[in-house]
C-alpha positions as CSV (number, residue, x, y, z in Angstrom):
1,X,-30.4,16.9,-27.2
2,X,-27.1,18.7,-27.2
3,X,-25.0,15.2,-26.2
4,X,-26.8,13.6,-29.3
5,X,-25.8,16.4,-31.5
6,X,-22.6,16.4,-30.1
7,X,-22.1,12.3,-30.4
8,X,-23.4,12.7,-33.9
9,X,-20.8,15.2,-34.9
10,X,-18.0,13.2,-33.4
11,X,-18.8,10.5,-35.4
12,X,-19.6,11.6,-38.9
13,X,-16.2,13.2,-38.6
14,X,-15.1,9.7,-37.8
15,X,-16.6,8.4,-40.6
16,X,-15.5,10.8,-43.0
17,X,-11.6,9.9,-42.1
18,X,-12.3,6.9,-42.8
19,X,-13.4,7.1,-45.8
20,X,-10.2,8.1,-47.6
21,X,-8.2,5.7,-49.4
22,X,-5.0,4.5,-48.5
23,X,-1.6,3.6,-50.0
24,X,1.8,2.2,-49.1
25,X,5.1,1.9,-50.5
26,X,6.2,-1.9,-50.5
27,X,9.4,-1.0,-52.1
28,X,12.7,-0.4,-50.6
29,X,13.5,3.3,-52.3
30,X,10.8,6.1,-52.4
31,X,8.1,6.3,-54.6
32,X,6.4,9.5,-56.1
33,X,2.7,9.4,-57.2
34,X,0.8,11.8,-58.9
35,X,-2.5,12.7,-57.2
36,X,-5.2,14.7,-59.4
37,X,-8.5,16.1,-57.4
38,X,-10.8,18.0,-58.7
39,X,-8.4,19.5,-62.2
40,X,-5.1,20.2,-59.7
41,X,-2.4,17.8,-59.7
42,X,-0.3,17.1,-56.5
43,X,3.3,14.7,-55.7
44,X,2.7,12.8,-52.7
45,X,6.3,11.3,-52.3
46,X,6.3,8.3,-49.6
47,X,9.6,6.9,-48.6
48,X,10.1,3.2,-48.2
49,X,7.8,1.4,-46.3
50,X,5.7,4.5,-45.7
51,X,1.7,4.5,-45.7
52,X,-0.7,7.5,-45.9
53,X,-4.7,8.3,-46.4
54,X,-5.5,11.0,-49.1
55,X,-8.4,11.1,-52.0
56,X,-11.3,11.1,-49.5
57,X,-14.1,12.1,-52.7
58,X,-12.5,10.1,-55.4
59,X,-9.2,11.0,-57.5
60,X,-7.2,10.0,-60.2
61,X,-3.8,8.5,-59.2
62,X,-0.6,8.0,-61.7
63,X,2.9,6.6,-60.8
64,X,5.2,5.6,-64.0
65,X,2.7,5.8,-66.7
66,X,-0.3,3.9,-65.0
67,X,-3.4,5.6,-64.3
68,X,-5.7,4.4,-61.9
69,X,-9.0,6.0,-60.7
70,X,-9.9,5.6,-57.0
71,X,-13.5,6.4,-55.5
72,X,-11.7,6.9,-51.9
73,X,-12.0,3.9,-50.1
74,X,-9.6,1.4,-51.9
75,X,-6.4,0.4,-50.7
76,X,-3.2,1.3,-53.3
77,X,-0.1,-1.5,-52.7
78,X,3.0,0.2,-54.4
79,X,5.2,-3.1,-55.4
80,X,8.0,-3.7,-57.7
81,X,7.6,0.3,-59.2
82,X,3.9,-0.6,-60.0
83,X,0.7,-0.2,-58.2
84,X,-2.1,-2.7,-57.2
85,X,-5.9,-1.7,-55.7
86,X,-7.3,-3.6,-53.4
């Protein structure tokens, strides 16, 4: 009984990681988006070709003037200043 519960720890927390969604910066100079979460606003700054995971419960997301809402699984392409969800 204590493997299972064990197991089944290890792999909700897997599953919870995974769950986040994802961006990366296709551009050749850095990009700065604006991340709001639950009424607090945050810069998550990626370089060129840099990727990351963030929003795991749904956010708003905002880089020059778009506005995007994300439910945390979606993949975010930063391209030519703008963004795309996939």
């Amino acid at each position: 009984m204590k493997k299972f519960l064990v197991m089944s720890a290890a792999l909700l927390a897997l599953s919870s990681q995974g769950n986040a969604a994802s961006i990366v910066n296709n551009d050749g100079e850095a990009r700065t988006v604006i991340v709001t979460d639950g009424g607090s606003q945050q810069e998550l700054s990626l370089a060129a070709g840099e990727s990351a995971e963030f929003c795991p419960n749904g956010c708003f997301v905002s880089l020059s003037g778009e506005r995007e809402t994300l439910l945390g699984s979606e993949a975010v392409e930063i391209t030519g200043g703008k963004m795309r969800i996939r």
